[in-house]
MISEZA-548702 format. One line per field, with one value per residue: x, y, z of N, C-alpha, C, O, CB in turn. Coordinates in Angstrom, 3 decimals, m for minus. Each point is the difference from the previous one (the first is absolute). Last residue first. Glycine has a CB too. Layout:
// MISEZA-548702
nxx <- X / ...
nyy <- Y / ...
nzz <- Z / ...
caxx <- X / ...
cayy <- Y / ...
cazz <- Z / ...
cxx <- X / ...
cyy <- Y / ...
czz <- Z / ...
oxx <- X / ...
oyy <- Y / ...
ozz <- Z / ...
cbxx <- X / ...
cbyy <- Y / ...
cbzz <- Z / ...
// end
This chain:
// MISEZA-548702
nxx <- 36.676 / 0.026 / 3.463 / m3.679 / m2.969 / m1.914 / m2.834 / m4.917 / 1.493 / 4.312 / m3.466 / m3.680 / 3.566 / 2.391 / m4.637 / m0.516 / 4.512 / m0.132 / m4.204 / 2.164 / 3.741 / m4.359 / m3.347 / 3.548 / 0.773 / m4.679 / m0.685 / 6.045 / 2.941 / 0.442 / m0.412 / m3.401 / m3.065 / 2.097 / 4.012 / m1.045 / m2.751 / 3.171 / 2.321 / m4.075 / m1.907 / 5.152 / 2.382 / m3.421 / 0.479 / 4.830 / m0.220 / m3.793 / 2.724 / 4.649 / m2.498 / m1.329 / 3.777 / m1.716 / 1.356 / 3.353 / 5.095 / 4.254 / m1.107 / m2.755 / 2.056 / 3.680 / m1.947 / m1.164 / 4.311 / 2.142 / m3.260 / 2.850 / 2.928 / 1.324 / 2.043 / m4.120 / 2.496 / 4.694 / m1.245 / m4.058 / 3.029
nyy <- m2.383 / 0.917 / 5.591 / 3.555 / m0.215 / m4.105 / 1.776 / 1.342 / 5.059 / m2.443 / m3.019 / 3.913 / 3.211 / m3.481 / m1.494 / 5.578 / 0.852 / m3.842 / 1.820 / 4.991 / 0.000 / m3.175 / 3.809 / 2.094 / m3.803 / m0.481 / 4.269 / 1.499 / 5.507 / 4.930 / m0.363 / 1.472 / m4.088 / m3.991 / 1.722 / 3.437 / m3.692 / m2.211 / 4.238 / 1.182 / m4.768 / m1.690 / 3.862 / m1.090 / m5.598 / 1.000 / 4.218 / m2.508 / m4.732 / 2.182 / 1.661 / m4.763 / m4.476 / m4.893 / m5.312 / m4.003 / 0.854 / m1.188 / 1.175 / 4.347 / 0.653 / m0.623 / 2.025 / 3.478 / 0.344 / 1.179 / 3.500 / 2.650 / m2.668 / m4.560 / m3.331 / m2.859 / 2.350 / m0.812 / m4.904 / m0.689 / 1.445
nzz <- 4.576 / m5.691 / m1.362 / m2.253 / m3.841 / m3.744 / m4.379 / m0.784 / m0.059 / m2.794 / m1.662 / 0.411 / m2.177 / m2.364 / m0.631 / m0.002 / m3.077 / m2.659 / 0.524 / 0.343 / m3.603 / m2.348 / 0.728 / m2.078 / m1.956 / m0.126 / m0.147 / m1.593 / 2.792 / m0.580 / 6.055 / 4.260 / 2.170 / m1.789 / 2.097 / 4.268 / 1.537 / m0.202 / 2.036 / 3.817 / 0.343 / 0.008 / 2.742 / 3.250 / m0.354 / 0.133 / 2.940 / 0.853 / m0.147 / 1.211 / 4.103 / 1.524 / m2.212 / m2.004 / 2.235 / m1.369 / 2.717 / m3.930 / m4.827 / 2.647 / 4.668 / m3.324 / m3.941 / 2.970 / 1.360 / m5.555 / m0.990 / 2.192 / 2.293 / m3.946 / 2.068 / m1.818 / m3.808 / 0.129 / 1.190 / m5.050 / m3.266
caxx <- 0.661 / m1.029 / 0.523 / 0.960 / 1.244 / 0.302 / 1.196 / m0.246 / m1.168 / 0.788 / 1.053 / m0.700 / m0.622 / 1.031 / 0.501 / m0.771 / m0.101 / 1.158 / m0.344 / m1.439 / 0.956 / 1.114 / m0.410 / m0.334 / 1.353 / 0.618 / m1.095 / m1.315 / m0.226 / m0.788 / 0.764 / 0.804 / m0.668 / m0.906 / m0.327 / 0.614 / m0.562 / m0.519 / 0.612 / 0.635 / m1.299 / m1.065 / 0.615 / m0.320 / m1.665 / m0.004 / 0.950 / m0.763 / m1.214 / 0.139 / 0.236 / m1.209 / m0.199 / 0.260 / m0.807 / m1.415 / m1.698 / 0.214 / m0.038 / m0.684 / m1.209 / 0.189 / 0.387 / m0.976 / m1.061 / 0.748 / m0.626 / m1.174 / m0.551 / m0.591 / 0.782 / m0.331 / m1.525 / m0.089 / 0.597 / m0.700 / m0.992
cayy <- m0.437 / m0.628 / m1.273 / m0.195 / 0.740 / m0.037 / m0.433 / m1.780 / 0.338 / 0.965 / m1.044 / m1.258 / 1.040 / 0.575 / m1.142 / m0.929 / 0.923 / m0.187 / m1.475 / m0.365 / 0.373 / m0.928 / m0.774 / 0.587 / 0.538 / m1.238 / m0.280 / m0.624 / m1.709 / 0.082 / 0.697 / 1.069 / 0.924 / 0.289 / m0.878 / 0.943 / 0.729 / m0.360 / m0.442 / 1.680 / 0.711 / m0.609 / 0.121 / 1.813 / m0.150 / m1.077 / 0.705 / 1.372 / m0.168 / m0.185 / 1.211 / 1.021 / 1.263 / 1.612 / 1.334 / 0.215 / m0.184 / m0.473 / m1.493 / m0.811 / m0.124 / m0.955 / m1.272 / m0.635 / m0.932 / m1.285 / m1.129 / 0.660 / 0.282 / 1.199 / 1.082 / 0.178 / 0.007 / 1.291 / 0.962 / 0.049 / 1.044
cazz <- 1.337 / 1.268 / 0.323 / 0.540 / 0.723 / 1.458 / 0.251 / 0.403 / 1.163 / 0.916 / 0.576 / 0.980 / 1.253 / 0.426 / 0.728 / 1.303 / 1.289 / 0.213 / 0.559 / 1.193 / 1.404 / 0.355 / 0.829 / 0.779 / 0.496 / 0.312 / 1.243 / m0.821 / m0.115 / m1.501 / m1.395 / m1.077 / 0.076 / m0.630 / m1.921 / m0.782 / m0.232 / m0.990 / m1.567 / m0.646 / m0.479 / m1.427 / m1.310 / m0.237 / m0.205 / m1.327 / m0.283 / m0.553 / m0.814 / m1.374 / m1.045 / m0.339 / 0.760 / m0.396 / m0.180 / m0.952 / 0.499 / 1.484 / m0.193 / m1.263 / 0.580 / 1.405 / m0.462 / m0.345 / 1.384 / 0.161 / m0.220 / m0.218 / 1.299 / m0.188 / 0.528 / 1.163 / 0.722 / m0.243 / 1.991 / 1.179 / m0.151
cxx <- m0.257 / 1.552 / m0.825 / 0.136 / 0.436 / 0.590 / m0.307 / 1.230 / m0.051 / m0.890 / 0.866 / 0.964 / m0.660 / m0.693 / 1.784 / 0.483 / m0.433 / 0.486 / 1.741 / 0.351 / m0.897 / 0.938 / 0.883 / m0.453 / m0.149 / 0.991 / 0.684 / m0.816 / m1.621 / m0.381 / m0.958 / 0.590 / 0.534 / m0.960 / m1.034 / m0.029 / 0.158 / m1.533 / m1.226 / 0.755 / 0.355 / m1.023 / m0.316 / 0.592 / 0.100 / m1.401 / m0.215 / 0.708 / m0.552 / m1.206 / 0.531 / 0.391 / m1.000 / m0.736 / 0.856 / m0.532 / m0.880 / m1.421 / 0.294 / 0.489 / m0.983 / m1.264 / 0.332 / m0.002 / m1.107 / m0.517 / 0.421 / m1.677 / m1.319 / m0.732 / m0.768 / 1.199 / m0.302 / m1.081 / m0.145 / 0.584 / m0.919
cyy <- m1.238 / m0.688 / m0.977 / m1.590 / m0.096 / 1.311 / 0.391 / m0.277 / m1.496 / 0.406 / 0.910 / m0.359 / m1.133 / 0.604 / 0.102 / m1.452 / m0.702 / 1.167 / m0.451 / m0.765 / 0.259 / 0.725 / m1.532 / m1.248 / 0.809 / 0.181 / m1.335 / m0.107 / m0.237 / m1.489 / m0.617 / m0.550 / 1.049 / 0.842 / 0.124 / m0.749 / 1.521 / 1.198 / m0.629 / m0.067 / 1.377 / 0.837 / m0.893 / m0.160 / 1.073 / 0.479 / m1.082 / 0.545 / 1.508 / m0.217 / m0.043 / 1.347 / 1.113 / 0.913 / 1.251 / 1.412 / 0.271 / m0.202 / m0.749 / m1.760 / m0.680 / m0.616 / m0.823 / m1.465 / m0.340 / m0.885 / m1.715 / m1.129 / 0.252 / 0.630 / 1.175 / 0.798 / m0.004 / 0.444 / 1.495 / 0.951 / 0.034
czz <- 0.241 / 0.978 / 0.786 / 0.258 / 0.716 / 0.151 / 1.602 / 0.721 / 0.562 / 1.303 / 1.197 / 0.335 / 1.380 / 1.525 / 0.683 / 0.225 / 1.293 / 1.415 / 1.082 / 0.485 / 1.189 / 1.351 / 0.581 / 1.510 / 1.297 / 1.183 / 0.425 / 1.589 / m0.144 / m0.314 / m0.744 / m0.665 / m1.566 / 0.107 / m0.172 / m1.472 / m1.091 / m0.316 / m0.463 / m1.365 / m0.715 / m0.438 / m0.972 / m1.065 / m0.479 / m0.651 / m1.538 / m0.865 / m0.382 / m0.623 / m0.926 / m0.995 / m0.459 / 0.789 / m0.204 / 0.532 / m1.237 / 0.278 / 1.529 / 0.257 / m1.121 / 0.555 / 0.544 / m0.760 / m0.855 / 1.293 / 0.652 / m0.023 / m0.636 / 1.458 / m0.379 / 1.375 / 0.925 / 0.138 / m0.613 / 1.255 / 1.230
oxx <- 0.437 / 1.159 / m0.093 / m1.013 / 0.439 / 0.892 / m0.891 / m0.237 / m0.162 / 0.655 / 0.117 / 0.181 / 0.156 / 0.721 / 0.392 / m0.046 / 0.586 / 0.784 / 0.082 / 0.644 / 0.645 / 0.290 / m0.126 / 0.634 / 0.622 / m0.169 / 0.756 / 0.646 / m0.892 / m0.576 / m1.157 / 0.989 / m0.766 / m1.107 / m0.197 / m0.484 / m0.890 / m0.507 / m0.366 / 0.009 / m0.691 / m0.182 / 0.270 / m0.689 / m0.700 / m0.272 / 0.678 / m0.602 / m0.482 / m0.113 / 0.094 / m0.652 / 0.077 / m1.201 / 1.200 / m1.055 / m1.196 / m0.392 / 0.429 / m0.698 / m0.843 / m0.123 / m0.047 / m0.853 / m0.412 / 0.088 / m0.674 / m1.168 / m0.959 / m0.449 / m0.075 / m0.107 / m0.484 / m0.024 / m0.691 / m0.315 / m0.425
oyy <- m0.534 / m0.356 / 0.367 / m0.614 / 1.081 / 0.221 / 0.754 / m1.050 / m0.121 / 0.256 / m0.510 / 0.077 / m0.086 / 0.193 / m1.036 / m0.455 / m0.424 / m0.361 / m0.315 / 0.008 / m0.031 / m0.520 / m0.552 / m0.235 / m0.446 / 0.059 / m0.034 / 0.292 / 0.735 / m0.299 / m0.058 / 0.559 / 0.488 / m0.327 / 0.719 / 0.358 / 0.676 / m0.054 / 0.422 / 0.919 / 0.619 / 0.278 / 0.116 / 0.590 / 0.017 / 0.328 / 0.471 / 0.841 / 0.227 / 0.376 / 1.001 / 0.550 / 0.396 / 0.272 / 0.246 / 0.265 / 0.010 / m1.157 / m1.153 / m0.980 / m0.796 / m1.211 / m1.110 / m0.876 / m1.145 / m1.227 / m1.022 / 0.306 / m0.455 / m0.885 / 0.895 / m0.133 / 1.040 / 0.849 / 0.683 / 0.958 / 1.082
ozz <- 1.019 / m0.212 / 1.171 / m0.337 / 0.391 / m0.818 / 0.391 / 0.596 / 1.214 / 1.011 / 1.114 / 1.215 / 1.218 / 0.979 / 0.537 / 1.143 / 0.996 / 0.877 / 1.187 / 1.049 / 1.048 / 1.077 / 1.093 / 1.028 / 0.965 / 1.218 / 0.971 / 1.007 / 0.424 / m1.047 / 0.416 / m0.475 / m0.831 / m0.428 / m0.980 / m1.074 / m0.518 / m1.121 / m1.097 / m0.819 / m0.810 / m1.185 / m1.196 / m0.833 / m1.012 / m1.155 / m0.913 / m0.667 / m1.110 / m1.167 / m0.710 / m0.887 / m1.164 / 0.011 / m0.126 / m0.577 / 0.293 / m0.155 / m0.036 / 0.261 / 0.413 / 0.184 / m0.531 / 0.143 / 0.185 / 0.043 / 0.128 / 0.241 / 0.623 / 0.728 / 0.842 / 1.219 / 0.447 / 0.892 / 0.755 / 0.705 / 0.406
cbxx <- m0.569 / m4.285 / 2.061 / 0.878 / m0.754 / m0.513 / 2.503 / m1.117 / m1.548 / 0.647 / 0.179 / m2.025 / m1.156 / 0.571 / m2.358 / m2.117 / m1.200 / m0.575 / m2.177 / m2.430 / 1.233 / m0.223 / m1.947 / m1.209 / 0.204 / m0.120 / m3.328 / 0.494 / 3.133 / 2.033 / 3.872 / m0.682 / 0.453 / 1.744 / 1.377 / 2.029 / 0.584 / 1.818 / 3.057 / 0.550 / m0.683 / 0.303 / 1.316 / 0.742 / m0.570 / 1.650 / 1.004 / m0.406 / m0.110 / 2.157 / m0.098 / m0.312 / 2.182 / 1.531 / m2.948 / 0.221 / 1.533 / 2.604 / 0.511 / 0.972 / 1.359 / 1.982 / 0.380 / 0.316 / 0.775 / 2.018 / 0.318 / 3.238 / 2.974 / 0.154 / 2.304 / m1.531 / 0.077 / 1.472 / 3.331 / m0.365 / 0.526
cbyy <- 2.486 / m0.674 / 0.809 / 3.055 / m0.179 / m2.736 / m0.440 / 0.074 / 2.271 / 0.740 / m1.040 / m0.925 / 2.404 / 0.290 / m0.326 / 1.698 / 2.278 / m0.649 / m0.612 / 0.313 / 1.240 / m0.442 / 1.907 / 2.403 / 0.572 / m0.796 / 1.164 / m2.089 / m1.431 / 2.451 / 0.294 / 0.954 / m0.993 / m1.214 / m2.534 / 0.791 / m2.227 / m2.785 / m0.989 / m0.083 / m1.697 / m2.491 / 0.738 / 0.967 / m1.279 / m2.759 / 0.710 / m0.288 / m2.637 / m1.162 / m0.052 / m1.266 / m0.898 / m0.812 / m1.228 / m3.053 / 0.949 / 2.465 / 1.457 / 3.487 / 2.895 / 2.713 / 1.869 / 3.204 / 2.561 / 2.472 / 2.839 / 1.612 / 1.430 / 0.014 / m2.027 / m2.073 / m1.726 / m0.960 / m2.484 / m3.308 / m1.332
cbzz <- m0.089 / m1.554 / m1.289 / 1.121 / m0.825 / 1.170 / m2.912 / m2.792 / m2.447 / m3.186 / m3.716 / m2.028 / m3.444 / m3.683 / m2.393 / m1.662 / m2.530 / m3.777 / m4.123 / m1.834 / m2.422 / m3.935 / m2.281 / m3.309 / m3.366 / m3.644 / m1.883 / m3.706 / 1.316 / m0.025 / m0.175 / 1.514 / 3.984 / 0.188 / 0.706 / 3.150 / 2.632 / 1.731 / 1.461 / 3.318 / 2.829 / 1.932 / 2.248 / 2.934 / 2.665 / 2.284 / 3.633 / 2.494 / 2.356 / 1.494 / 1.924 / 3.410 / 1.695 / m2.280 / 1.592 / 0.313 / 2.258 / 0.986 / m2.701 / m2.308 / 1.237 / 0.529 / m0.630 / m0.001 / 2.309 / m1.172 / m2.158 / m1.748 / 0.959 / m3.375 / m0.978 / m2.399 / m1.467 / m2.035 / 0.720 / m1.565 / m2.926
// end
């Protein structure tokens, strides 16, 4: 399942670059960061979940977000 993954073109350097140097290229981060905030914002802007709930996918957003803004873009030398 790996080599097929990491054949993939659409994603498959990035999985290279994850487990070779630990980082993530700038436009997978904008490109991650734009479809958390847009799914998780949509859950809790349009649907019907308790406050709680609501605030759990927050929290879970922003700590998804830190960790992905905290990663290296590119390789130290």
């Amino acid at each position: 399942m790996h080599i097929w993954l990491t054949s993939i073109p659409l994603f498959g350097d990035a999985i290279i670059d994850w487990e070779k140097n630990r980082v993530i290229k700038p436009k997978a981060k904008a490109l991650a960061l734009t479809m958390i905030w847009l799914t998780m914002g949509y859950s809790i802007i349009f649907s019907n979940l308790r406050y709680e709930l609501k605030l759990m996918l927050f929290a879970i957003a922003i700590s998804i977000s830190v960790f992905i803004l905290t990663r290296n873009s590119y390789p130290k030398e």
